[in-house]
C-alpha positions as CSV (number, residue, x, y, z in Angstrom):
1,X,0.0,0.0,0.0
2,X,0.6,3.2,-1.0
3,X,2.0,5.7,2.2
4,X,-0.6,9.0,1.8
5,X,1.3,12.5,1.8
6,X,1.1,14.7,4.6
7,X,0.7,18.1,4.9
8,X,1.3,20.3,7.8
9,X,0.3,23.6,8.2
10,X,1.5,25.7,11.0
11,X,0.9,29.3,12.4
12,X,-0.4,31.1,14.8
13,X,-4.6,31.7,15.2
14,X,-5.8,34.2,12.7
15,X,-2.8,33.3,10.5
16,X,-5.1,32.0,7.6
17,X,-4.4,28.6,7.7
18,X,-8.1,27.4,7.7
19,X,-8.9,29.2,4.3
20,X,-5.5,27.4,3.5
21,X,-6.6,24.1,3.4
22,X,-9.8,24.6,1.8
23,X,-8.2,26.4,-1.1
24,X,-5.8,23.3,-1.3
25,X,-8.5,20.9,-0.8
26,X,-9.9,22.4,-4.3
27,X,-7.0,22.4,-6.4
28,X,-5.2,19.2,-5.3
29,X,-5.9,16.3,-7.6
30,X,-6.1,13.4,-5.4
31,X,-8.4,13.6,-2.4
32,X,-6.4,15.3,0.8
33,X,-8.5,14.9,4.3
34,X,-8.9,17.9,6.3
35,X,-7.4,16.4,10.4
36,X,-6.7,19.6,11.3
37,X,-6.6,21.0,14.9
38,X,-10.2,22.1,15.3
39,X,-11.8,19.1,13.7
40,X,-10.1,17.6,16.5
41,X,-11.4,20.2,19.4
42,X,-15.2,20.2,18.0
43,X,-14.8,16.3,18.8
44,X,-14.9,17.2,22.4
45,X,-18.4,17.3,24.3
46,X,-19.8,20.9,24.3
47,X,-19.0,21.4,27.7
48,X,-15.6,21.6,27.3
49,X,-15.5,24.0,24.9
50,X,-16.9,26.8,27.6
51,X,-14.8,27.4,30.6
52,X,-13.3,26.3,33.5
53,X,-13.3,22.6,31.5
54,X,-11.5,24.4,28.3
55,X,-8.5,25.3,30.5
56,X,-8.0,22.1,31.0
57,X,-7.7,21.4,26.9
58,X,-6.3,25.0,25.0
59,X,-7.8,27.5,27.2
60,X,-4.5,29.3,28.0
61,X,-4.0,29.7,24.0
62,X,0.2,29.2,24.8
63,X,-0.2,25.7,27.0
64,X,-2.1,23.2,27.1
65,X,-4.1,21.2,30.2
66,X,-3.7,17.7,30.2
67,X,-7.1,17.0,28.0
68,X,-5.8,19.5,25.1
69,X,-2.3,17.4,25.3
70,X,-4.4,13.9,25.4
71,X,-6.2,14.7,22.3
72,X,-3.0,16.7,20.3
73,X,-1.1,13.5,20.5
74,X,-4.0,11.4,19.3
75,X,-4.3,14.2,16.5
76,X,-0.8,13.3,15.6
77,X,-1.2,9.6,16.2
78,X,-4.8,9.9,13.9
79,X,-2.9,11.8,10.8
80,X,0.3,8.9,11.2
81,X,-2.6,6.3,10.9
82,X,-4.4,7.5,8.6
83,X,-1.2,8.1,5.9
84,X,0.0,4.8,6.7
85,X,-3.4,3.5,5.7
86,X,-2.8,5.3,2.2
87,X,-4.8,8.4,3.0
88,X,-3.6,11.7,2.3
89,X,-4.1,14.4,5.2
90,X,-3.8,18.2,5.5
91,X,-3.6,19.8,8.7
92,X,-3.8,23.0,10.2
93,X,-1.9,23.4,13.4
94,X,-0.6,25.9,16.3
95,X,2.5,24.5,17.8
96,X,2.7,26.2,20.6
97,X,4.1,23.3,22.6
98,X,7.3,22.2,22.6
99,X,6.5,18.5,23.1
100,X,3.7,18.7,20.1
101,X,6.9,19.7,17.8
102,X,8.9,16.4,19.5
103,X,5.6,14.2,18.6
104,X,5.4,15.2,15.2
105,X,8.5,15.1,14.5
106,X,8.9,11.1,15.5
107,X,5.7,10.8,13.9
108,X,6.1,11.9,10.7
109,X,10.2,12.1,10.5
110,X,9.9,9.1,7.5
111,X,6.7,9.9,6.0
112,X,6.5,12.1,3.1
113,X,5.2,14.8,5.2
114,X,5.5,18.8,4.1
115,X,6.3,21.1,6.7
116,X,4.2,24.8,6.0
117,X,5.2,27.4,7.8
118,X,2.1,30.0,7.6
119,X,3.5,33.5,8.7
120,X,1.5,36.8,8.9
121,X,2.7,40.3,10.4
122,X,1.8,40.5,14.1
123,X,0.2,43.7,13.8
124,X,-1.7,42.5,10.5
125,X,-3.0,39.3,12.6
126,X,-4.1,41.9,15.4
127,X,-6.4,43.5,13.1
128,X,-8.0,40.4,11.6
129,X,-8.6,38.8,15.9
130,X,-10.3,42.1,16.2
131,X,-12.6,41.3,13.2
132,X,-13.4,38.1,14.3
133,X,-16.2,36.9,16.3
134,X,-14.7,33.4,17.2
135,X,-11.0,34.4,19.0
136,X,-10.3,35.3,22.3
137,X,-8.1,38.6,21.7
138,X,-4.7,38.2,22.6
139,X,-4.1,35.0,21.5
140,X,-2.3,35.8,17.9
141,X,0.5,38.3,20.1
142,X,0.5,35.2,22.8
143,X,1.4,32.6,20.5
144,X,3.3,34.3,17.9
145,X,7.0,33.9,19.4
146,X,6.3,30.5,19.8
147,X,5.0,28.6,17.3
148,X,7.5,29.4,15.0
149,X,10.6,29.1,17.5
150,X,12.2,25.7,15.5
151,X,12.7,27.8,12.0
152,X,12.8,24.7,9.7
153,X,10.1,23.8,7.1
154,X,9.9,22.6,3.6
155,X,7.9,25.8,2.2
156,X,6.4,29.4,3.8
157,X,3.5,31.2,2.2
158,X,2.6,34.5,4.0
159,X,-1.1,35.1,4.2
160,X,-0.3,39.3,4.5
161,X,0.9,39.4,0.8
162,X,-1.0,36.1,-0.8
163,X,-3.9,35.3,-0.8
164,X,-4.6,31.4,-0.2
165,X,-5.6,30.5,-3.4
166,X,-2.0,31.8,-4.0
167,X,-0.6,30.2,-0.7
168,X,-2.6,26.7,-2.0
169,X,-0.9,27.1,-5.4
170,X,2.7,27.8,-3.9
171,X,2.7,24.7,-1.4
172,X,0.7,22.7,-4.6
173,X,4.0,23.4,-6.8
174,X,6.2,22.4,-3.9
175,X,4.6,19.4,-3.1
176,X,4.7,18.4,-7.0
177,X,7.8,19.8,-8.5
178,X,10.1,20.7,-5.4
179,X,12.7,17.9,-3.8
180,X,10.6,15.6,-1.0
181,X,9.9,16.9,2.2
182,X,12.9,17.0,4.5
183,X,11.9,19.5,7.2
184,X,10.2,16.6,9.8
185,X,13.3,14.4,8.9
186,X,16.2,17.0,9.6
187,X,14.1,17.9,13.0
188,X,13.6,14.2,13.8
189,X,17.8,13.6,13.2
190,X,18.1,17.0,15.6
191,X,16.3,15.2,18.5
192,X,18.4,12.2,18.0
193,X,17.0,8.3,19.4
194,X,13.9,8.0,21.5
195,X,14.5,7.4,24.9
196,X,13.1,4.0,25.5
């Protein structure tokens, strides 16, 4: 069987990543599943979406409680499984955890997985939380020195200057016509041997 290709998009919340993966969703030939990071959160009973139970998931936006790192790793665990099983994946992420980098980097270190970094101006990402309706303010500037803080990745796109019909079509022709991923892999030789 077939591996599926992976691929990994990660910025802060407001970055654009969402609108991302639906415009890649529509020009990718083969059929990529969307296992991004909120598909996983709205899995969660209601309840724990309002607080105090959400500070025990992502309610801090910058660390999570031990039910948000429970069902990150079996986010990581689910996209492993399901390229394994042949299935190609896109996903949306906000690694703000150190240990969520460590995961997916073991995880995904010898799958053909593409590393995305999505960046966007702080101040420009300011302006679009204040537009919403659905983010907690604060949580772009709170996140923004931190989910970024490794520096490797296969590809950036930059949501302030493309659009992500554009962003889609860069990461499309890097996924076709650029050298395999090697971003996960370098990272995974970085953290050297699993402690047993």
């Amino acid at each position: 069987m077939t591996t599926g290709r992976i691929i990994i998009l990660n910025g802060t919340s407001s970055s654009g990543k969402t609108s991302i993966v639906k415009a890649l969703q529509g020009i990718l030939v083969e059929p990529f599943l969307d296992a991004g990071i909120d598909k996983f959160i709205w899995m969660l009973p209601k309840r724990f979406l309002d607080r105090p139970l959400w500070d025990d998931v992502l309610g801090q936006a910058i660390r999570a409680g031990p039910i948000g790192h429970q069902l990150m790793s079996g986010m990581h665990h689910a996209i492993a499984a399901l390229s394994r099983a042949g299935n190609n994946v896109i996903a949306d992420h906000v690694l703000v955890e150190p240990v969520w980098l460590q995961e997916c980097t073991r995880l995904f270190g010898d799958l053909p997985a593409l590393f995305v970094s999505v960046q966007c101006p702080l101040t420009v990402l300011e302006q679009r939380e204040q537009a919403r309706t659905d983010r907690t303010l604060g949580q772009a500037r709170a996140q923004y020195p931190l989910v970024h803080a490794h520096g490797v990745y296969d590809v950036t796109v930059d949501t302030s200057v493309s659009t992500p019909e554009e962003c889609a079509r860069q990461i499309k022709r890097r996924l076709e016509d650029g050298p395999a991923p090697q971003a996960f892999r370098y990272l995974k030789q970085q953290l050297g041997p699993h402690p047993v």
